[in-house]
N, C-alpha and C positions, 0 to 999 in steps of 0.2 A: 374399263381400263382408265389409267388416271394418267394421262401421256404430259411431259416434263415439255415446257413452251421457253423458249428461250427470247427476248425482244432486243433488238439491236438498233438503236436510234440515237444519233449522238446529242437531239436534244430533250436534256431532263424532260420538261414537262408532258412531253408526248409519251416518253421511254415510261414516265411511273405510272402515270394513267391507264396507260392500254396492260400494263402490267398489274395494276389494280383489278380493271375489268374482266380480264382472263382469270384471274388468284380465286375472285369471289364467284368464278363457274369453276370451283371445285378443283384447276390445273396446278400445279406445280409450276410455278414460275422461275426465271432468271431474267438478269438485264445485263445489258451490256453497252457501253458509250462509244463504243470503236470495235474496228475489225479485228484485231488482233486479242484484244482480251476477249472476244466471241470465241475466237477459235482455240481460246487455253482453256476455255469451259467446255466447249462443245468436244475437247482431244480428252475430259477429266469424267465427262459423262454423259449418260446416254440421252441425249436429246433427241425427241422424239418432231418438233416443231419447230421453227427458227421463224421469224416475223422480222424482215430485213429492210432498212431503207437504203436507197441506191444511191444517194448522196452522201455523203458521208466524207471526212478529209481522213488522210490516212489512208488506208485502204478503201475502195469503192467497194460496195454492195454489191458488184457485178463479181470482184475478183473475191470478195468472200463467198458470194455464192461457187463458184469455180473451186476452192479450197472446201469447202464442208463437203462439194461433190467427190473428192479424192479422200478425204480422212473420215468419212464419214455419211456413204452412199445412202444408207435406207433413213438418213436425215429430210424430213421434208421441208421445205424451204416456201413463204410467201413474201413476195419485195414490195416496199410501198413507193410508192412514187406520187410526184403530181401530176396533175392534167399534162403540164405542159411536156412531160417526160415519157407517155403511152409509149413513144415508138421502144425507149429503152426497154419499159418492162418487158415488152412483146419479144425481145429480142433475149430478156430473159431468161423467157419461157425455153429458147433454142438451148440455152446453158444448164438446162435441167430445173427451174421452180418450177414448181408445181403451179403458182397463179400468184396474179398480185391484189393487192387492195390499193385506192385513191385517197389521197391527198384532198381537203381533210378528211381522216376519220369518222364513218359511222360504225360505232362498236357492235351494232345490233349485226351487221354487216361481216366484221371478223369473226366474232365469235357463231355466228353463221360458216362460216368457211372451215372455223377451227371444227366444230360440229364434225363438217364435211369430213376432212381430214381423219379426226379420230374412225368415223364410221367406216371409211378406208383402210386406215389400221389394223382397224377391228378385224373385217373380212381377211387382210391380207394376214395377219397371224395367225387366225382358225385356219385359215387355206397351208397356212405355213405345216403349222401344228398337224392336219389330217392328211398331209403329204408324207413327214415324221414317221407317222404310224403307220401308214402304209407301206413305205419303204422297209419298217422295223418289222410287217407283218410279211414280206418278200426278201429278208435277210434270208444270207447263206447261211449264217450261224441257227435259222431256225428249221433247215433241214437236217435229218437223223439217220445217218446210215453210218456203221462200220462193216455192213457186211464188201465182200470182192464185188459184188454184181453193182451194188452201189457205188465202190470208188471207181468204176468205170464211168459209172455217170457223169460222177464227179469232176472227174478228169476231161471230160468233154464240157462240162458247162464251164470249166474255168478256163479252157481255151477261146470257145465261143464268145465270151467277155466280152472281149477285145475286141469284137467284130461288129459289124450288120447286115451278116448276112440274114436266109431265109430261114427258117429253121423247123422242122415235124415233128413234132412230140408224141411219140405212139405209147400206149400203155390203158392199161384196163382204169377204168373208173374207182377215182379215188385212192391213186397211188402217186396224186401227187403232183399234173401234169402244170397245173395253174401257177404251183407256188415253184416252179422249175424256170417256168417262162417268165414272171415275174423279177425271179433273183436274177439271173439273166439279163431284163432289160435294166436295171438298177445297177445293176456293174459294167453295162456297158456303154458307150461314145453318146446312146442317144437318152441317159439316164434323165438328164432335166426337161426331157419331151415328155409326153402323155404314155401312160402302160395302159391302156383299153381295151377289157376283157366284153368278149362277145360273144352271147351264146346263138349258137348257128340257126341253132334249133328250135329258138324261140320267138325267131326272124316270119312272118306270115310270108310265103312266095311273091306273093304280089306286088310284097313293100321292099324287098330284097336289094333293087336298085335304088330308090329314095333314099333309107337309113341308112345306104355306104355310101355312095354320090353327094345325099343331099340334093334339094329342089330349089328352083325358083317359084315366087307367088306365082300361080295360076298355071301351073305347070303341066296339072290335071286336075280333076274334080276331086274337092277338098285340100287344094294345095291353096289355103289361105293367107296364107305368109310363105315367104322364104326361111328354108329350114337347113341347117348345116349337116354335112351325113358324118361319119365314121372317120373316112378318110382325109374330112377336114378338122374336124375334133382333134383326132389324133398327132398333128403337127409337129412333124418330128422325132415321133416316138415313136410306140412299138402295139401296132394293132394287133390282139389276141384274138384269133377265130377261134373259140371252142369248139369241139366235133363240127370238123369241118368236111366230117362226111355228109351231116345233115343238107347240104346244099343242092338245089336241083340243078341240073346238066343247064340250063340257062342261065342261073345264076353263077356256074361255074366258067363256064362262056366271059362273061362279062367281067370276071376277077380275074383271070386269064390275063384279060387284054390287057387291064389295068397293070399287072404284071410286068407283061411284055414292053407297053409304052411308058410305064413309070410316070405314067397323066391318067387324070380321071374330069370326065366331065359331065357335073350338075344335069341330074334329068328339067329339061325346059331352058338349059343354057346354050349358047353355041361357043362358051370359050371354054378351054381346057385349063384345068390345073395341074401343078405337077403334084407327083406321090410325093409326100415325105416322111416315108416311116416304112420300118421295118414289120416285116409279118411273118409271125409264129402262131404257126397252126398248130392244134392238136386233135387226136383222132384213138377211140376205142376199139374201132372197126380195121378189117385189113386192108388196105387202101388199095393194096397188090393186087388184093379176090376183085377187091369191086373194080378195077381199072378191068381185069379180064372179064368182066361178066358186063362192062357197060355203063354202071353206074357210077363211074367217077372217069372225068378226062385223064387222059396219061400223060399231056403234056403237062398241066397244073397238076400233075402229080408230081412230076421231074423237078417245077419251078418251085413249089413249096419244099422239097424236099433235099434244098441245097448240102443240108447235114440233118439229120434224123439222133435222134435221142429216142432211145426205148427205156422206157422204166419201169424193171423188173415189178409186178406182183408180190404183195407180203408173202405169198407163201413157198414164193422160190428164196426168200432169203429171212430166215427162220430166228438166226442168229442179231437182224435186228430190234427182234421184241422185246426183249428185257431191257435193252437201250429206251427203245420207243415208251413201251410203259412205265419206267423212270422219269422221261422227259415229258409224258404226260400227268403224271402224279405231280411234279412240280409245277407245273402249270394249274394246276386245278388245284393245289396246296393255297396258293399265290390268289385265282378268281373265289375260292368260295371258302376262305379263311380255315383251310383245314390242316391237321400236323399227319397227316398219312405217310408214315417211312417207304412203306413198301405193297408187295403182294407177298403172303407166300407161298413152299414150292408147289404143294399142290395144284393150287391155282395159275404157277408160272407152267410148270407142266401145263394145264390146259390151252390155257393163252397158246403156247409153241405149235399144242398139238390141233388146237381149231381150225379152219381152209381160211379162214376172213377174204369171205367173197366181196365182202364192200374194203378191204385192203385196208390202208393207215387209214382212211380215214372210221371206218367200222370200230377197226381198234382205240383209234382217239374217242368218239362217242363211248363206248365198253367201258372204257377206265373214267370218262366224265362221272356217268354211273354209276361204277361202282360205290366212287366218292363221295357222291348223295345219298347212297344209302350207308356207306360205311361209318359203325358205330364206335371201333378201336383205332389201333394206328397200323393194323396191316390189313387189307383187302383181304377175303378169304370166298372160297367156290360162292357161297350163298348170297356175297354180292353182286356175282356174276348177273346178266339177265340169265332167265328159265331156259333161251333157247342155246345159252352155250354152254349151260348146269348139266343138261340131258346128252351132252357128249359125253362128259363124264367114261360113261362104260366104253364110247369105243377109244377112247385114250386111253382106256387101264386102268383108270380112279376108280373102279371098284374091282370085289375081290382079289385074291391072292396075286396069280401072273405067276410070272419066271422070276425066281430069285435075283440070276446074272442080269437081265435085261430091265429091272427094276433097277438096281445099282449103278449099272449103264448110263438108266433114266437119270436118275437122281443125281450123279456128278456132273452130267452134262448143263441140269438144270441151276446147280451150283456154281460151278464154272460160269454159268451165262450172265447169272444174278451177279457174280463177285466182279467181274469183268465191267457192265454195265455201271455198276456202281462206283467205280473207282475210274471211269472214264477211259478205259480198254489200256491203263496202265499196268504193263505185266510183273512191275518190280511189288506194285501195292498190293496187288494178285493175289502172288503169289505168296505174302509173306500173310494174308489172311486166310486165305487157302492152307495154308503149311505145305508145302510144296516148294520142290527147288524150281529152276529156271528150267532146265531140261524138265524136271517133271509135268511141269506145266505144261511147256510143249507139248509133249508125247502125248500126254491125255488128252488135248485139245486135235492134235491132229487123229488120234484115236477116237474121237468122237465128233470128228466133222464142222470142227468148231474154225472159223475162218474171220481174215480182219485185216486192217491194211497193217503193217509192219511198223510203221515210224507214222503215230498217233499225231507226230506236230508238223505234219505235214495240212497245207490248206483244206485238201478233200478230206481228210481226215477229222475235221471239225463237226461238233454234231449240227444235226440238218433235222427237219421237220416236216415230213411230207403229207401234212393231215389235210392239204385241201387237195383239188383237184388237180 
């Protein structure tokens, strides 16, 4: 990066030299004789560095630092001073500089600092940047549901928003559970904390208390440094246990507590911290069976379980696949530079009629697939992998069948593709369809075809539930 340095020194010789020195390490310079034409530069563009002296008539260095802190926060700020002036700088430092340099200047010295600074920068942008996209990869808008079972979801996670409370994500594997809990903590109070996805199950027993606690050096054998656990990483935010059945009754014991006393304290310490973060667990398993059968506590069942979200399985809601594999064609149009309009109905047929035991996310991989192999601009069976080509027969794709129940077949799968396509706009529908408004109706509720009523509603935005 090439960051803009601004020098503010009301005496020329110092102001052009050190502005010379910085120019010819590649920076983007300005100067400035006074406080005031500092701050008509620094209000007109984006300064990345200011190099301030604290004397100055006119405004003091101390009150232009004070002024660039309110018009222009992620301004870095270094004030120069002389020997005789350290306490001011120090006191600086309390008004937000970053550091000063002494009176006289060694440039080898600045631009040492300036170095510093950029390298700061640097990190804190890419940190900026990979936060961005994480956020963007936990948007609501990237979840995809219009079926009923969905806007119920729906309708709960945008309640829960607002909250911080506990919260139990039940749902089979890969329907979604991660990018749920995610969008969730990103619209909620604790959105500029830590979202810390943890898999339970990947945790060794042993190390269970360490990696949430965290240790002090020597705390047991191999505790060679002091190490932060989970629960202090996460500061703020929103700790994600993944299958948080995986946990042993000891280890449950001890998250319990943490619960209970809203303090967790470091194995080998004797001081407590407090909790500060929200926990959403999620779970494949029936949490109900195993609390009766022993294997999971029932009170951290109760305590995680403040509100419960179940997220229905692809193949109770049938009606969001031509959605879903639209919104994944686009996406893979987009990673692997390709012009694929669609599937067609044969192959939509199949897709409806497959179980997708691995759920959205089965489906998202499938249609990745297909795309890599597809030679035209519609997906067709032979794209499919082999193992969902060979369903084929018991969907019906081969031989004759029922005349009526074919036709059946086939508007339904029109209807779903036209629907999907037109973003579940029934006016655009229906006028591609050739169908009236009633007709539309009729045949949709004659064919089981379901969706939330008024599309510009929030839950009603498409969603993406291709992770966990």
């Amino acid at each position: 990066m090439k960051p803009k340095v601004l020098c503010i020194d009301d005496e020329r010789a110092i102001r052009d030299l050190l502005a010379d020195v910085i120019r010819q390490n590649d920076h983007e310079v300005y100067t400035a004789s006074n406080g005031k034409d500092a701050l008509a530069l620094i209000s007109k563009n984006n300064i990345d560095i200011v190099i301030c002296d604290i004397k100055m008539p006119g405004l003091s260095g101390i009150e232009v630092l004070r002024q660039i802190t309110e018009i222009s926060p992620e301004t870095i700020v270094i004030m120069i001073t002389a020997y005789a002036s350290v306490d001011t700088a120090v006191a600086a430092l309390r008004y937000g500089a970053f550091d000063y340099i002494l009176k006289p200047l060694i440039y080898e010295d600045v631009l040492a600092k300036i170095s510093r600074i950029v390298n700061h920068l640097y990190i804190k942008r890419e940190n900026q940047m990979l936060r961005q996209k994480i956020e963007e990869q936990y948007d609501f808008r990237n979840i995809v549901g219009k079926s009923k079972l969905m806007q119920e979801v729906f309708n709960i996670i945008r309640k829960l928003s607002a909250t911080t409370s506990n919260i139990l994500i039940t749902g089979e594997s890969g329907t979604g559970k991660e990018m749920i809990a995610g969008a969730i903590h990103y619209n909620s109070p604790m959105k500029d904390g830590t979202f810390l996805p943890i898999n339970c199950g990947a945790i060794p027993t042993a190390l269970w208390e360490s990696e949430l606690f965290g240790h002090e050096q020597g705390a047991f054998t191999g505790a060679v440094s002091k190490k932060e656990g989970y629960l202090q990483i996460v500061k703020g935010g929103t700790l994600f246990l993944d299958e948080i059945s995986e946990i042993t009754i000891d280890a449950q014991v001890k998250l319990l507590r943490v619960i209970d006393n809203q303090e967790f304290t470091p194995v080998g310490s004797v001081k407590a911290q407090q909790l500060k973060a929200r926990i959403v667990a999620t779970s494949n398993q029936d949490l109900k069976q195993m609390v009766a059968q022993g294997k999971f506590r029932e009170d951290l069942y109760y305590r995680l379980n403040v509100v419960q979200i179940h997220v229905p399985p692809l193949r109770e809601r049938e009606e969001d696949i031509p959605l879903l594999t639209r919104h994944f064609i686009g996406r893979y149009n987009r990673e692997l530079g390709k012009k694929i309009r669609g599937v067609d109905n044969m192959t939509m047929k199949l897709l409806l009629s497959y179980t997708w035991r691995g759920n959205v996310r089965e489906l998202k991989n499938v249609i990745e697939r297909a795309m890599i192999f597809c030679d035209g601009e519609v997906i067709g069976i032979e794209d499919l992998p082999i193992e969902i080509q060979e369903t084929r027969k018991s969907a019906g794709l081969v031989g004759h069948g029922n005349l009526k129940q074919s036709v059946r077949e086939f508007e339904k799968i029109s209807i779903l593709s036209v629907l999907a396509e037109v973003s579940f706009d029934k006016k655009k529908a229906q006028s591609i369809l050739g169908l009236s408004r009633s007709s539309l109706y009729r045949k949709m509720e004659e064919l089981g075809i379901e969706f939330s009523p008024d599309p510009s509603q929030p839950g009603a935005r498409l969603i993406n539930l291709s992770q966990k």
